[in-house]
C-alpha positions as CSV (number, residue, x, y, z in Angstrom):
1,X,-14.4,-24.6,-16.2
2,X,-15.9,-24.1,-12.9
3,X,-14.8,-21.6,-10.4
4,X,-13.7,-22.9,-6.6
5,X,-16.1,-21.3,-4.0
6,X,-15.4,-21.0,-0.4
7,X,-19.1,-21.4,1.6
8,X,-19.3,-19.5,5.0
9,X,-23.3,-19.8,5.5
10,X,-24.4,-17.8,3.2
11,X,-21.4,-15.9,2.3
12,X,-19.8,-17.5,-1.2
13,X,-15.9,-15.9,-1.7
14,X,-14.8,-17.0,-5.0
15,X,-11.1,-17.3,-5.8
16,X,-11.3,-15.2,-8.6
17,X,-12.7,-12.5,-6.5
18,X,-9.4,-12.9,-4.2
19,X,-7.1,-12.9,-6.8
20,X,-8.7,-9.7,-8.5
21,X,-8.3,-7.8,-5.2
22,X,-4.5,-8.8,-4.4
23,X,-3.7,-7.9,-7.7
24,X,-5.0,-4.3,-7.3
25,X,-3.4,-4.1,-3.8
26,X,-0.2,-5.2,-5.7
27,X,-1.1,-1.9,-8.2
28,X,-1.9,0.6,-5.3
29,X,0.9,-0.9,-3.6
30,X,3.3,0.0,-6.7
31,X,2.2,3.4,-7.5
32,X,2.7,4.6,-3.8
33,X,6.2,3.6,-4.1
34,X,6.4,5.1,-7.7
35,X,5.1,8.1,-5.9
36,X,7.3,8.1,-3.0
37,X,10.4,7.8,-5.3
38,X,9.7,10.2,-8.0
39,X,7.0,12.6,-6.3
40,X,7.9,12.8,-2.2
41,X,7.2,16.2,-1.9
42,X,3.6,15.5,-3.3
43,X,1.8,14.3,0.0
44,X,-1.7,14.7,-0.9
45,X,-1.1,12.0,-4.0
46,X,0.7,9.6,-1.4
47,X,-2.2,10.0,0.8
48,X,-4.7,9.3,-1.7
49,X,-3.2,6.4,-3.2
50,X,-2.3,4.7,0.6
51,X,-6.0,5.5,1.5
52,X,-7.4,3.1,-1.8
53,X,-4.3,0.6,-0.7
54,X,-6.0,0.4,3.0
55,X,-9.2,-0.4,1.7
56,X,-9.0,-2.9,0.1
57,X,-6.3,-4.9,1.6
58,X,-9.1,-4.3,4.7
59,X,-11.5,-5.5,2.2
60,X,-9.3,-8.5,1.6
61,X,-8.8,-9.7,4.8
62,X,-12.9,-8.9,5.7
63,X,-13.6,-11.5,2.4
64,X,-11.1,-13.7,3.7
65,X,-12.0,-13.7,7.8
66,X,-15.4,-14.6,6.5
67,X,-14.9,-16.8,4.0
68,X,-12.7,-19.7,6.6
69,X,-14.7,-19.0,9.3
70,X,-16.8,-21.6,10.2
């Protein structure tokens, strides 16, 4: 089976690649509302986990600019 790439010059973004990172957004995004509902007091485990979330939904949308831009 062979995996659909997206060609931007010499930038390849395979699908699988996308669909690895939205489903470890979707984790980060799940264990900061874990936290927020059992833990809101502990700020410095909110923080921590929100910081990972913003990275890669930033490294997402970087992979993804690049990736339809032609």
């Amino acid at each position: 089976m062979q995996e659909e790439v997206v060609i931007t010059g010499d930038a390849k973004m395979d699908i699988k690649k996308w669909g690895v990172l939205l489903v470890e957004i979707e984790r980060e995004r799940r264990k900061m509302y874990e936290i927020t509902r059992h833990e809101p007091q502990n700020v410095k485990k909110l923080l921590k986990v929100s910081q990972k979330l913003d990275k890669l939904i930033n490294q997402y949308q970087k992979e993804k600019i690049s990736s339809t831009a032609l």
